[in-house]
N, C-alpha and C positions, 0 to 999 in steps of 0.2 A: 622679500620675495623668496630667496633661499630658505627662509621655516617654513613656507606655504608649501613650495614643494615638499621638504622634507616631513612636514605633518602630513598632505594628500598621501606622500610615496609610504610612510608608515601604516596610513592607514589600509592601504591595499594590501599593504604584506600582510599584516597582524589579521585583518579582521577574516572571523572563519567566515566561510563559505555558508551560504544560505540552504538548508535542505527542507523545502518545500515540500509539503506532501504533496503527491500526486492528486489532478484532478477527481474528485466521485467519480465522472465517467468511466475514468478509465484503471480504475481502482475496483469497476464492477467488469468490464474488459477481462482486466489482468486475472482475476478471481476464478473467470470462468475459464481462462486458457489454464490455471493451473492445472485443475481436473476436469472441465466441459460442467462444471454446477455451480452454482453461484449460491454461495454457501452462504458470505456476510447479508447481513440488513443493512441498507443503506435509504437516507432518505430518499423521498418519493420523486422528486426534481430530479432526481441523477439517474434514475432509469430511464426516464424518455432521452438526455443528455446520451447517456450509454448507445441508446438505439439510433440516437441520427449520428453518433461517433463511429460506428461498426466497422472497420477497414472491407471494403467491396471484398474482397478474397472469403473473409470471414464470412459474412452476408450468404454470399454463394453458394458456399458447398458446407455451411454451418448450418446448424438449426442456433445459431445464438441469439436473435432475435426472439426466436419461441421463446426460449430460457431465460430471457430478458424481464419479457412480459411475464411469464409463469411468477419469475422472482418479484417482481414488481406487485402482484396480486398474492403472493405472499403475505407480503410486506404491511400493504394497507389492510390486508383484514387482521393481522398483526395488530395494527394500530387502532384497529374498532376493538378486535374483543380485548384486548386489554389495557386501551384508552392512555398509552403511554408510548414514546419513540423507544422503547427497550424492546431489542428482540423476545420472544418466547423461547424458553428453555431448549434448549437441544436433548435430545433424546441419548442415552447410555447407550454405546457400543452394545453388541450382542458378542460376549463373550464365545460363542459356537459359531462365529464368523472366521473363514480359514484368512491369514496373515497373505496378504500378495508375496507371488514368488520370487526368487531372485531374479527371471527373467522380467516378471511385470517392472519390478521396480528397476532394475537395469536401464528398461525401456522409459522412464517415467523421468532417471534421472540425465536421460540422453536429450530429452527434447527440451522447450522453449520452457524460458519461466514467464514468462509475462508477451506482452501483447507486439511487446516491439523487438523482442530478440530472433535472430536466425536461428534455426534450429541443427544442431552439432550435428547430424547425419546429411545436410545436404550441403555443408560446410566439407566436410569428406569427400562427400561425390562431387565435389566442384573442383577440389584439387585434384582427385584422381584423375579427373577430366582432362586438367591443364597440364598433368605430368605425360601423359597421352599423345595429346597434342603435340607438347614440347618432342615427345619421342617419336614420332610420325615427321617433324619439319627434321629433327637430325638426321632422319634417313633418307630424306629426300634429299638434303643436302651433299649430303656423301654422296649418293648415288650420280647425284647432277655434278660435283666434282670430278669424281671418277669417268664420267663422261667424258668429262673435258680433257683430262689428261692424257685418254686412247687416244680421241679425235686431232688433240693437238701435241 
């Protein structure tokens, strides 16, 4: 009985950890929150998947669904004119394209990387909020003390 555990208990320590890739769905999600484009080809299944996956917020005030479909019709005539699951080449940079600024990229490297993360700017304003807060109930506090102390 004592090797049964100590082989289970071995096995839990030792063995790594599973790093599953992430659903297609949300692998074309995440794609599109990086930049708002959905740049990879992905098979054809995972863009409808994509579209009934959308988080309502997203939906809403995104056009990602368009961008969904748009990529999705990419994708398959991808697949007709060249009669293979292989993307079509991607086109060379335009060397006379000006490099984003420091502020673009500031701002790029400020927000969300994927689909499920909070974004570090309202991370900010949440604590500023509660630092606020906090200092608003000490002065009430005091104030309601110091009350008492005249009164009594």
């Amino acid at each position: 009985m004592a090797a049964v555990v100590l082989g289970v208990f071995s096995l839990t320590v030792t063995a790594p950890p599973a790093s599953a890739k992430p659903a297609c769905w949300k692998q074309i999600i995440d794609d599109w929150v990086d930049d708002g484009v959905i740049q990879g080809v992905y098979p054809l299944h995972c863009y409808g998947e994509a579209t009934r996956h959308v988080p309502n917020d997203l939906q809403q005030y995104t056009g990602i669904v368009d961008d969904i479909n748009a990529a999705r019709q990419r994708a398959s005539r991808s697949r007709v004119l060249f009669g293979t699951n292989q993307p079509p080449a991607q086109a060379e940079a335009n060397p006379n394209d000006p490099d984003s600024s420091v502020y673009n990229s500031a701002i790029d490297k400020l927000g969300p990387t994927n689909s499920d993360s909070m974004p570090l700017p309202l991370l900010i304003l949440a604590g500023l909020a509660l630092i606020m807060v906090a200092a608003g109930a000490v002065g009430l506090a005091s104030r309601h003390l110091k009350a008492r102390k005249v009164a009594g």
